[in-house]
Structures are given as C-alpha cells and as structure tokens.
C-alpha positions in Angstrom: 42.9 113.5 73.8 46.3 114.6 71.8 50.2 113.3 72.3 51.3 116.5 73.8 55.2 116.3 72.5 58.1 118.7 73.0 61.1 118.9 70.6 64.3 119.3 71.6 66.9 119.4 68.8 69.7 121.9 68.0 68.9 122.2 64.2 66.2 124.3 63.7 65.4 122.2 59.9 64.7 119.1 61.9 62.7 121.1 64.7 60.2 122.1 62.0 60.2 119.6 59.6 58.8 117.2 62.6 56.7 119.9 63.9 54.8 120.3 60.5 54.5 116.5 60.0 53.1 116.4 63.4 50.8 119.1 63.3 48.7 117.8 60.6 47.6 114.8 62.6 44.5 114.8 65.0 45.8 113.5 67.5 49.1 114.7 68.3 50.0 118.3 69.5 53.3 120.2 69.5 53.3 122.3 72.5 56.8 123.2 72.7 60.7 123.5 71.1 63.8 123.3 72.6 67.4 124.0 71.4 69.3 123.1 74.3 69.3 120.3 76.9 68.7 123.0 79.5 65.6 124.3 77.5 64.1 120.8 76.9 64.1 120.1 80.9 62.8 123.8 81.1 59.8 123.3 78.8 59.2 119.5 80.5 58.8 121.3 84.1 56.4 123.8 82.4 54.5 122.0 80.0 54.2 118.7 81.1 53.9 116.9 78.2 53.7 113.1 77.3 56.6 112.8 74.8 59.6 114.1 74.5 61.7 113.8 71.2 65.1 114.3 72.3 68.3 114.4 70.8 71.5 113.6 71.9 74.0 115.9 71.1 73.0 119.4 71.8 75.4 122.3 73.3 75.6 122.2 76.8 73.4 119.7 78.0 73.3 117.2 76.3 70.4 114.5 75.3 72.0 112.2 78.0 71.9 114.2 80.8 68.3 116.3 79.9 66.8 112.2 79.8 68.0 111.7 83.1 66.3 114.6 84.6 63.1 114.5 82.9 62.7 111.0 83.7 63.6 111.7 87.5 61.7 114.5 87.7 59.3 114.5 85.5 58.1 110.5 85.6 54.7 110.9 83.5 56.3 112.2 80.6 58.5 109.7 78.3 61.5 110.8 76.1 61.9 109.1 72.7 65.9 109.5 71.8 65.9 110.7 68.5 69.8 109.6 67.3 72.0 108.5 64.5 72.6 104.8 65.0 75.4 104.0 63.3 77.5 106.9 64.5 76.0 107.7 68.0 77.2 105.8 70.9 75.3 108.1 73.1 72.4 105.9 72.9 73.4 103.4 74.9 73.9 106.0 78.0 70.4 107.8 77.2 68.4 104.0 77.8 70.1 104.1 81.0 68.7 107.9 81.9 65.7 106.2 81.3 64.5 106.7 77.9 61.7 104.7 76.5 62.8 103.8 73.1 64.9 105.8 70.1 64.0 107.0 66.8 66.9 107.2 63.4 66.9 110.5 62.5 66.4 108.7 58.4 63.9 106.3 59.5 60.5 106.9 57.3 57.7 109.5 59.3 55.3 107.0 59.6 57.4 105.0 61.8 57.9 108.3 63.9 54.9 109.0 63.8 54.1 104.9 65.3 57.2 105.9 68.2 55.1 109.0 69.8 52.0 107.3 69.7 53.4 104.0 70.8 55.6 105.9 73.6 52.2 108.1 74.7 50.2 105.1 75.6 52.9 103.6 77.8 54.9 100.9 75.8 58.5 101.5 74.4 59.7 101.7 71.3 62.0 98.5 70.5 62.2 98.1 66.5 62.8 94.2 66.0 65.3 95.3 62.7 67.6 97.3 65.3 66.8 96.4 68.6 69.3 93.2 68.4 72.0 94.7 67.1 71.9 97.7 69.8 71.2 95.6 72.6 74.3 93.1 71.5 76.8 96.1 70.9 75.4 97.6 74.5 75.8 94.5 76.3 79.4 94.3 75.2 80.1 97.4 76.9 82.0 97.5 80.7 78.7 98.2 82.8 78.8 100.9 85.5 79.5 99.8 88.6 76.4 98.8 90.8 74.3 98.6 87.6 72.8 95.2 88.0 69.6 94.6 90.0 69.0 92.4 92.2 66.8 89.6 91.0 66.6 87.8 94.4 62.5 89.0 94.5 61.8 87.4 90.9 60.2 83.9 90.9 61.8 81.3 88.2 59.0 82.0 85.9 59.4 86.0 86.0 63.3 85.3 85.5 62.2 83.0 82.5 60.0 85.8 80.9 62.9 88.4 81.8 65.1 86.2 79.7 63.1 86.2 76.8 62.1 89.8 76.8 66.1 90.3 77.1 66.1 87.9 73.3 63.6 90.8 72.1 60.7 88.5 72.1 56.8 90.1 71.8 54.6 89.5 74.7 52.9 87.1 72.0 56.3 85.3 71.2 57.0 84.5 74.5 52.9 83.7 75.8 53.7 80.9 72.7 57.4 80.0 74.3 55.9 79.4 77.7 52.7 77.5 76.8 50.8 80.8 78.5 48.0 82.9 77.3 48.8 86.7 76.3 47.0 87.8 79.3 49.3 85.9 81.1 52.8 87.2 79.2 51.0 90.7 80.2 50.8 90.0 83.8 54.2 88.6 84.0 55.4 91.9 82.0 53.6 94.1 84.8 55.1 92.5 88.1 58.8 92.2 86.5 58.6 96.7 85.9 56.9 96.4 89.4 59.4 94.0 91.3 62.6 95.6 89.2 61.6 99.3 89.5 61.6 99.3 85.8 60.2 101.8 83.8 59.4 100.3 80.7 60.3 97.1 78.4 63.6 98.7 77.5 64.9 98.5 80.5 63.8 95.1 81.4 66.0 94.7 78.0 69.0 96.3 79.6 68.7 94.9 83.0 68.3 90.8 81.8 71.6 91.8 79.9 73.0 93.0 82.8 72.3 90.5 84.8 74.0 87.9 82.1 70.5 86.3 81.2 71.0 86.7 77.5 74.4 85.6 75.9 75.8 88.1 73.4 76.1 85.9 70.3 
C-alpha cells in the first residue's frame, strides 16, 4: 500500500518540487497541499493521511501549533517537521507538539525520501549527524513547567534503556551496551512509549532529558 503524505508549506517551489520527487515513486502518494497551518489540519481531518511534511513558519498557524493538533486529533497520522536547522528554533517546540522526527529543507531527497517512509511505518526520524547537537541545544533550554514525566512506573532496567536512548543510541547499540538481544532492546523500547505515554523514540529522547538522565556535555 502507498505513504499517503500531505504537504504543508507556504512556498509554492518547495510544495512542488517535493510533490514531483514524490510522485515518481511506487510507493508513496501525494494526496494533498496545504499553504497554511489552518489548511494542513484541514486536509489531516479530511484526508487522513500517514505523513505529514510540515513546516514551521507558515502565516497564521504556524508549524508548531498545526503539529499539536494533528497529533491530538489526528493520532494515526505522523508529522515530519520539515525546518532550517541552523536558523529555526521552532523545532524544539514542534517535538514537543508531538512530531516524529524533522527533515533540513537542504538535506539530499534520498534522505527525504528515507524520513516518510521511515515515519509511515512507525519509527521516528533521529539523524545520528544532527540528532546530538539538537537534542544538547534543546536540553539547555528552561523546560515548561510540568513537563517532566513521572518515571516512578519504570523499572531500573527500563530507566537504564531510557538513558541510553536519551545518548541517541540504536536499539542495536544499546542490546550490545546491556549484554541483551535486539529482541530484547525492542521490548524494552515498546513498554517505555507504553509506560511514558510516549509516542515515538523522539520523545523518549526529550523526556530522558527532561528528566536529567542524560548530561548536556
């Protein structure tokens, strides 16, 4: 079955330059284009599609606030922030709304291409060359207050793996950090988004640096 995928970006170039690279895959389908933050929740409510490529600074709504919706409303389809990292603190606010992963607006096509696809079948987007550096500069930040979960329903092992998903580690890395199969690493993954009420890996990333389980070094 095809990624269905709405795009919701203010410049029209960038709307149909994705929508043609898109389009000439198999397995991926454009079903809708949005201008606005308004439109984009719109189009999610009709639509229903699995990805959403979102931007952040729109007029009116913004990419912030559209997330947020989508993802309360709309919790089968997933939202892929598509931003300009070294200029757009936005981000950081848009993996709150719930997002499940960003995109550069420079980064090459076939790595956009890997984000829907990656995104559509449930896992988020963390690149290993950025995710570090975000996560550091986020973690800085003052947190909003009542932001941190409460990890009192976490065993010392499920903190443990928490920790070392919060360092960016693969479920691979840390099945060789613990001494545990993959299998394992997976099941640990699946009760810490079921015990936190976490939606994806990204936010067990924000939430162990919340809770101070990763040092900003």
């Amino acid at each position: 079955m095809s990624v269905r995928v709405v795009l919701a970006d203010d410049q029209q170039l960038i709307r149909t330059a994705l929508s043609m690279v898109l389009a000439e895959l198999d397995d991926v389908e454009v079903v809708g284009e949005a201008a606005t933050g308004e439109e984009a929740v719109r189009l999610v409510a009709e639509l229903a599609p699995d990805v959403v490529v979102m931007d952040i600074r729109m007029p009116g709504m913004d990419g912030i606030e559209a997330t947020d919706h989508i993802t309360r409303d709309e919790p089968d389809t997933r939202v892929v922030v598509l931003t300009t990292f070294d200029d757009d603190d936005y981000v950081y606010g848009a993996l709150r709304a719930g997002a499940s992963g960003f995109l550069v607006k420079d980064m090459a096509l076939d790595d956009i291409i890997a984000a829907v696809r990656i995104v559509a079948a449930g896992d988020a987007l963390i690149a290993p060359s950025v995710t570090r550096r975000l996560i550091r500069d986020f973690a800085s930040r003052p947190q909003p207050t009542g932001s941190r979960r409460d990890l009192t329903a976490i065993t010392e092992r499920e903190r443990e793996v928490l920790t070392l998903v919060g360092s960016g580690l693969s479920n691979t890395e840390i099945a060789t950090e613990l001494c545990i199969s993959v299998a394992t690493a997976k099941t640990y993954m699946t009760r810490l988004l079921t015990k936190l009420d976490a939606r994806d890996r990204v936010q067990l990333v924000i939430i162990a640096y919340e809770a101070g389980l990763v040092s900003v070094s």
